[in-house]
MIDREN-763011 format. One record per residue: residue in one letter; x negated, y negated, z of N, C-alpha, C in turn. Coordinates in pm, 1 decimal. Each point is the difference from the previous one (the first is absolute). Example, Ala and Ser with C-alpha at 12.3 -4.5 7.8 and 13.67 -1.06 7.14 Angstrom:
BEGIN
node residu->a | n.xx->-1319.0 | n.yy->569.0 | n.zz->780.0 | ca.xx->89.0 | ca.yy->-119.0 | ca.zz->0.0 | c.xx->-90.0 | c.yy->-120.0 | c.zz->0.0 $
node residu->s | n.xx->35.0 | n.yy->-105.0 | n.zz->-72.0 | ca.xx->-82.0 | ca.yy->-119.0 | ca.zz->6.0 | c.xx->77.0 | c.yy->-109.0 | c.zz->73.0 $
***
This chain:
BEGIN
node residu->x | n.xx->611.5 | n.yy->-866.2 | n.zz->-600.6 | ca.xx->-43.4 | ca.yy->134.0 | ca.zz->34.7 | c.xx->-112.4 | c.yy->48.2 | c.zz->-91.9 $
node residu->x | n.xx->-62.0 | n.yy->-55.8 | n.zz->-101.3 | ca.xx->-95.4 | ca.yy->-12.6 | ca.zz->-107.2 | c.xx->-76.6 | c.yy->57.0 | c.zz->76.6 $
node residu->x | n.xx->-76.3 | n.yy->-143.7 | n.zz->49.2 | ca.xx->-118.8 | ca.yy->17.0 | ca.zz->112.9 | c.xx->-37.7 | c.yy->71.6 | c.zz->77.1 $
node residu->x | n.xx->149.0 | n.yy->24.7 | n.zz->73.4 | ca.xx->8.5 | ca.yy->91.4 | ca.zz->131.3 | c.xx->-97.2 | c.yy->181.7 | c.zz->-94.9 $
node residu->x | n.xx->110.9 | n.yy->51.4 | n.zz->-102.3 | ca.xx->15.4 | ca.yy->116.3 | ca.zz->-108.5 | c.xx->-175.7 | c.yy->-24.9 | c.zz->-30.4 $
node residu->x | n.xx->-58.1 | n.yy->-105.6 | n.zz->-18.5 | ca.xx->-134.6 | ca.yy->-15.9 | ca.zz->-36.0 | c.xx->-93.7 | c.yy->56.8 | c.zz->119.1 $
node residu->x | n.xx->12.8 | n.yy->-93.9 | n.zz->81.7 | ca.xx->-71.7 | ca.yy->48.8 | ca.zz->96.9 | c.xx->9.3 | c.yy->134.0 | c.zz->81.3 $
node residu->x | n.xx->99.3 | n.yy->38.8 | n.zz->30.5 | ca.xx->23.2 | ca.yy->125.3 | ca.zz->40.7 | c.xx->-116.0 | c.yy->94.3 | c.zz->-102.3 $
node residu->x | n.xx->50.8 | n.yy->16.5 | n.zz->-100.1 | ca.xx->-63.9 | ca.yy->75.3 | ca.zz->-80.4 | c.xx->-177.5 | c.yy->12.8 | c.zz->-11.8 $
node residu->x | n.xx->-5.5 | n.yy->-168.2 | n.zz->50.2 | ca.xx->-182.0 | ca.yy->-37.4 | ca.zz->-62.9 | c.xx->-37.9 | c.yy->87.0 | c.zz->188.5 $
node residu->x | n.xx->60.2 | n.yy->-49.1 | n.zz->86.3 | ca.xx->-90.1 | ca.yy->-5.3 | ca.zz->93.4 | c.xx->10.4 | c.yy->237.8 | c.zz->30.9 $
node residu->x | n.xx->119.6 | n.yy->48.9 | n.zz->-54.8 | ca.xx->9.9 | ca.yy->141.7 | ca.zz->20.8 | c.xx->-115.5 | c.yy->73.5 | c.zz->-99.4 $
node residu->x | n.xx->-11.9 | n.yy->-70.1 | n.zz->-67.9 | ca.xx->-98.5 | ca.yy->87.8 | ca.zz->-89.2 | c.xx->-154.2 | c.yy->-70.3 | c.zz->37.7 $
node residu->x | n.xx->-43.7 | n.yy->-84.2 | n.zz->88.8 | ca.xx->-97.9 | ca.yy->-69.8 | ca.zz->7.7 | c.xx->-44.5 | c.yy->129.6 | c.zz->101.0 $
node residu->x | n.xx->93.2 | n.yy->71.6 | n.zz->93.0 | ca.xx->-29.4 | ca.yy->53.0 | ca.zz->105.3 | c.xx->-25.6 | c.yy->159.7 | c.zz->-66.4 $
node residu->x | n.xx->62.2 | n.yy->17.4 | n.zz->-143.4 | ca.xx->-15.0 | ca.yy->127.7 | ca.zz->-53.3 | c.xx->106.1 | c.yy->88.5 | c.zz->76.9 $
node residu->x | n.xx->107.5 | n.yy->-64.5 | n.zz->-25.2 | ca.xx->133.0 | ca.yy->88.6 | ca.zz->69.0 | c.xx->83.2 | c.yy->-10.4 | c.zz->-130.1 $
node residu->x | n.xx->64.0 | n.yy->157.8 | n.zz->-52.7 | ca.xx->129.4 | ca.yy->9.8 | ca.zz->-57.6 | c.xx->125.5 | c.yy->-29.2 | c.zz->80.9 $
node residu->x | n.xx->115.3 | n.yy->-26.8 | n.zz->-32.2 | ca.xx->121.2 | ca.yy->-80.6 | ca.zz->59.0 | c.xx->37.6 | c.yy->109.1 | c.zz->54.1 $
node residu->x | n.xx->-35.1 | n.yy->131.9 | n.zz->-10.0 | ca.xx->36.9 | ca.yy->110.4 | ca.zz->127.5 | c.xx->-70.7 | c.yy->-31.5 | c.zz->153.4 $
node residu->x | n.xx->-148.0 | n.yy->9.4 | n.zz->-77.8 | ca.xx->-82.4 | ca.yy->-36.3 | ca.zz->117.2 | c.xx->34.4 | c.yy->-119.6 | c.zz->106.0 $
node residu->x | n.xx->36.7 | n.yy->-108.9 | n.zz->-42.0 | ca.xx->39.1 | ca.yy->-125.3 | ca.zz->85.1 | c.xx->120.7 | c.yy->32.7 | c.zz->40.3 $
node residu->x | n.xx->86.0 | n.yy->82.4 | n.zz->-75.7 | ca.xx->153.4 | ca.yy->24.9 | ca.zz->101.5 | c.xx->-15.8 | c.yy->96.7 | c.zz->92.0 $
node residu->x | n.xx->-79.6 | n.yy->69.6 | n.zz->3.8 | ca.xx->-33.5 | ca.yy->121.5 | ca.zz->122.4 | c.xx->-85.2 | c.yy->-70.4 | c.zz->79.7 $
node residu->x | n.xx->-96.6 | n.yy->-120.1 | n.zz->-0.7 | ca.xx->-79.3 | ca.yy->-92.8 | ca.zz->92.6 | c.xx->102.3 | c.yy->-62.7 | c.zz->66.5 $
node residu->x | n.xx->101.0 | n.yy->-111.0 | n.zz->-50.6 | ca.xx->77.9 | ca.yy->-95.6 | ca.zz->43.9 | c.xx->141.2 | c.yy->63.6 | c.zz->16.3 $
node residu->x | n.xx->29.4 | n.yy->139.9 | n.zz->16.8 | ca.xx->144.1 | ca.yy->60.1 | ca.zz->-26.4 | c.xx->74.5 | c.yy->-49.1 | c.zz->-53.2 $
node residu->x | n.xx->-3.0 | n.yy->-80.2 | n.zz->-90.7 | ca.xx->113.3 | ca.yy->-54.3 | ca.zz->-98.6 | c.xx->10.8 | c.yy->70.8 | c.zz->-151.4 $
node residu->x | n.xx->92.9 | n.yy->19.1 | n.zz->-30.6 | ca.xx->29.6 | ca.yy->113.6 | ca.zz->-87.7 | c.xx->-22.9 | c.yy->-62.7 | c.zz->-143.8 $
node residu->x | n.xx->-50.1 | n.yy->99.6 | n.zz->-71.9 | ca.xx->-63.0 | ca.yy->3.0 | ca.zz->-136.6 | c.xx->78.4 | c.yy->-55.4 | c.zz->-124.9 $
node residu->x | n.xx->128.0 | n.yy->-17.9 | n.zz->34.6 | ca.xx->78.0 | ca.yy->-43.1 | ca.zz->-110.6 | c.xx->4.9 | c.yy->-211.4 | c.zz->30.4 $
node residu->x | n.xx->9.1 | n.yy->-10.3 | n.zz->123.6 | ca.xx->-27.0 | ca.yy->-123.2 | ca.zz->60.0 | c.xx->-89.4 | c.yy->-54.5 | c.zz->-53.8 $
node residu->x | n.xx->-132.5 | n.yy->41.1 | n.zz->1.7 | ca.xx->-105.4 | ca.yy->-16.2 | ca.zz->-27.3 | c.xx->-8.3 | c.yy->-61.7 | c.zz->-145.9 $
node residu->x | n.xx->38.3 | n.yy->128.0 | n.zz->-76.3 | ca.xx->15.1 | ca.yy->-45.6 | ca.zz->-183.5 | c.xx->118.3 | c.yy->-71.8 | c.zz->-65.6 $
node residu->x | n.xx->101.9 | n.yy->-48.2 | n.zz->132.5 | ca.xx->54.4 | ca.yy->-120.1 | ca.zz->-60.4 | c.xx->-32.9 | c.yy->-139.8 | c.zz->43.7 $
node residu->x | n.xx->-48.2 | n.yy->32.0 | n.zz->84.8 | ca.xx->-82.6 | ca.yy->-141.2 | ca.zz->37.6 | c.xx->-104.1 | c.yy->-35.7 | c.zz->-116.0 $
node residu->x | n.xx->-82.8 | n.yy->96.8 | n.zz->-7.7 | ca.xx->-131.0 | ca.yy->-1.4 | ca.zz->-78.2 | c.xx->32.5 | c.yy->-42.2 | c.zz->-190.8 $
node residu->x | n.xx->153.7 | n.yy->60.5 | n.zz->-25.6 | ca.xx->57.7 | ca.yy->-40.7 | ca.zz->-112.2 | c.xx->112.3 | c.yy->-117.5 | c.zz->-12.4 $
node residu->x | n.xx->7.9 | n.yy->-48.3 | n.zz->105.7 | ca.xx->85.3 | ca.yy->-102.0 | ca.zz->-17.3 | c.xx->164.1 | c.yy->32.5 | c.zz->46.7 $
node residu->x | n.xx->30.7 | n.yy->88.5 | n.zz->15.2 | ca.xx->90.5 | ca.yy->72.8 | ca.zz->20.7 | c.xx->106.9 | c.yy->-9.4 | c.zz->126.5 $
node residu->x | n.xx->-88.1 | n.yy->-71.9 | n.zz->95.0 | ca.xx->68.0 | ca.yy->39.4 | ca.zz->114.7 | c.xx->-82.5 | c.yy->-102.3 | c.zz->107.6 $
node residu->x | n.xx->59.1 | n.yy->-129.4 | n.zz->56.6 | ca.xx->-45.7 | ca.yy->-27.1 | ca.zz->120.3 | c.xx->-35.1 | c.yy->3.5 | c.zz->119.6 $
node residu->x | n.xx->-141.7 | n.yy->-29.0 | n.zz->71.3 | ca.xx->-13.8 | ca.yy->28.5 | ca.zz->120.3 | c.xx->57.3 | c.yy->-19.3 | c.zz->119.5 $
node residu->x | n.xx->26.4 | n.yy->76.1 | n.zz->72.7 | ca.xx->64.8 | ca.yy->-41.2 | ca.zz->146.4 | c.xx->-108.9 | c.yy->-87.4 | c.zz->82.8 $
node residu->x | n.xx->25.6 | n.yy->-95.1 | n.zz->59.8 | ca.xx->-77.6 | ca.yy->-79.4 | ca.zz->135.6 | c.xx->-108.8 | c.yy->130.0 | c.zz->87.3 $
node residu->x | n.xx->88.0 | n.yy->82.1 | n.zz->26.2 | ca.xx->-63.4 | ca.yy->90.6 | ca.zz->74.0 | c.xx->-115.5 | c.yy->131.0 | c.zz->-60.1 $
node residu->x | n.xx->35.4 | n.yy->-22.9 | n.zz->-107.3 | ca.xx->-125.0 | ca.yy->106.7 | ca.zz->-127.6 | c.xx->-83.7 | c.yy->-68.0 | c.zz->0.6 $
node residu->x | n.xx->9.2 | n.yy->-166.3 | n.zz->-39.0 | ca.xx->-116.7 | ca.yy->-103.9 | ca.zz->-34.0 | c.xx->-109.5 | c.yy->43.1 | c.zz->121.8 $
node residu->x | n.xx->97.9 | n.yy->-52.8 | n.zz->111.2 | ca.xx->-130.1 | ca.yy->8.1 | ca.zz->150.4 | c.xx->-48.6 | c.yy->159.0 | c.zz->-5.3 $
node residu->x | n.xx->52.6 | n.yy->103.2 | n.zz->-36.3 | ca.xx->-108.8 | ca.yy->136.7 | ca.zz->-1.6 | c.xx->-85.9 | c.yy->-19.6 | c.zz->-106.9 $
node residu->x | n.xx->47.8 | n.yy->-49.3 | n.zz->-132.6 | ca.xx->-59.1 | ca.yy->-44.0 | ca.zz->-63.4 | c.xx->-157.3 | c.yy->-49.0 | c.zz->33.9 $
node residu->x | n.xx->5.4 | n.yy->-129.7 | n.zz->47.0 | ca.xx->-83.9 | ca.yy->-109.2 | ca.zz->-14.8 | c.xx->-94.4 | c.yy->75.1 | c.zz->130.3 $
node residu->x | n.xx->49.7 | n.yy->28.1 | n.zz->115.1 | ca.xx->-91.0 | ca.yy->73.3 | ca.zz->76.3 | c.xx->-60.9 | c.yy->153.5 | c.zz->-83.1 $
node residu->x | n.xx->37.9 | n.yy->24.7 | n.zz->-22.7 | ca.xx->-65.7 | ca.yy->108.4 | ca.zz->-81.8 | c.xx->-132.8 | c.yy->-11.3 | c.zz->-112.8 $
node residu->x | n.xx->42.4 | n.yy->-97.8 | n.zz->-42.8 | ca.xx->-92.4 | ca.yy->-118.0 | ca.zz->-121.9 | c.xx->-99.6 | c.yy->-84.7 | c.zz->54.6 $
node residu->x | n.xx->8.6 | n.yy->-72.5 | n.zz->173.8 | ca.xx->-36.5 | ca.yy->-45.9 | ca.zz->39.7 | c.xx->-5.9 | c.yy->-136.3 | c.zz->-76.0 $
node residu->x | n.xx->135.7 | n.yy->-70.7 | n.zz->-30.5 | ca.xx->10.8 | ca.yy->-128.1 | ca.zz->-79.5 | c.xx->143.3 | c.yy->-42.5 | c.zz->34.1 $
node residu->x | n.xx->21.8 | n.yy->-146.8 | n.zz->-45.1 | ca.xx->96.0 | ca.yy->-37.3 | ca.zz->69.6 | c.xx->112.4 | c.yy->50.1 | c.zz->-68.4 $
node residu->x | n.xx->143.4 | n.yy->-49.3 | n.zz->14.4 | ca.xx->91.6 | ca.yy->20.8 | ca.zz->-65.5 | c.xx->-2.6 | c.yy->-104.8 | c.zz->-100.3 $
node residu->x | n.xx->-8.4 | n.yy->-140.9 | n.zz->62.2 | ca.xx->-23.4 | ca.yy->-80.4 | ca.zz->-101.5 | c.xx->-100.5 | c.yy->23.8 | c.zz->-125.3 $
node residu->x | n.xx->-115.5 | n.yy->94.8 | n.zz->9.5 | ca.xx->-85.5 | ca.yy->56.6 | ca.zz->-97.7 | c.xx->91.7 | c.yy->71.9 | c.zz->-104.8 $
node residu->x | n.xx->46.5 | n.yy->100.5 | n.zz->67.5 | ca.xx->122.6 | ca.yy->96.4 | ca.zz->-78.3 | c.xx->80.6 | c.yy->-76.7 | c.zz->-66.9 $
node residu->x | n.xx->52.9 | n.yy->-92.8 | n.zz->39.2 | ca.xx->162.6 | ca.yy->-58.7 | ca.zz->-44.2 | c.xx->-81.2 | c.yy->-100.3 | c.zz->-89.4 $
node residu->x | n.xx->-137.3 | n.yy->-49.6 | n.zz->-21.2 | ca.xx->-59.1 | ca.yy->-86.6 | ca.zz->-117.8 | c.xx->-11.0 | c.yy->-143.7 | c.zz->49.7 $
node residu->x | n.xx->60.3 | n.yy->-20.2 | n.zz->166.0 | ca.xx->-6.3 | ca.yy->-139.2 | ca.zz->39.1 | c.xx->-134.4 | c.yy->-14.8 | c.zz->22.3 $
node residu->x | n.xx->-85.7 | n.yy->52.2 | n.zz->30.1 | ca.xx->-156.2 | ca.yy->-61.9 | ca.zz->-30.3 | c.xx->-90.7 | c.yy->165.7 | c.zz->-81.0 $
node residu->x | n.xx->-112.3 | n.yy->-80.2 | n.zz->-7.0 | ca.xx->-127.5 | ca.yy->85.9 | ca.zz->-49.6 | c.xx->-70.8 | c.yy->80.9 | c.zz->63.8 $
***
């Protein structure tokens, strides 16, 4: 979940969004958000895909299986 906590973070601030901002974009709630982003708390299957469409990248990008 390193990777995953990495990337989340690199690609939300690439876009210039605070972790409010992306939970009011993707309706997923703000505490979600900062345990993912801290290690805290794993993703569901179904966050990844709002996720990755949202990011426009794969899941495999997110989860660190490729570059």
């Amino acid at each position: 979940m390193e990777i995953f906590a990495e990337r989340l973070k690199e690609l939300r601030t690439e876009k210039g969004l605070s972790i409010q901002a992306l939970s009011k974009e993707i309706k997923i709630g703000v505490a979600s958000i900062c345990r993912w982003e801290n290690r805290q708390a794993d993703v569901k299957g179904s966050q990844l895909v709002i996720l990755a469409k949202y990011f426009d990248v794969t899941i495999d990008y997110l989860m660190g299986l490729e570059n």
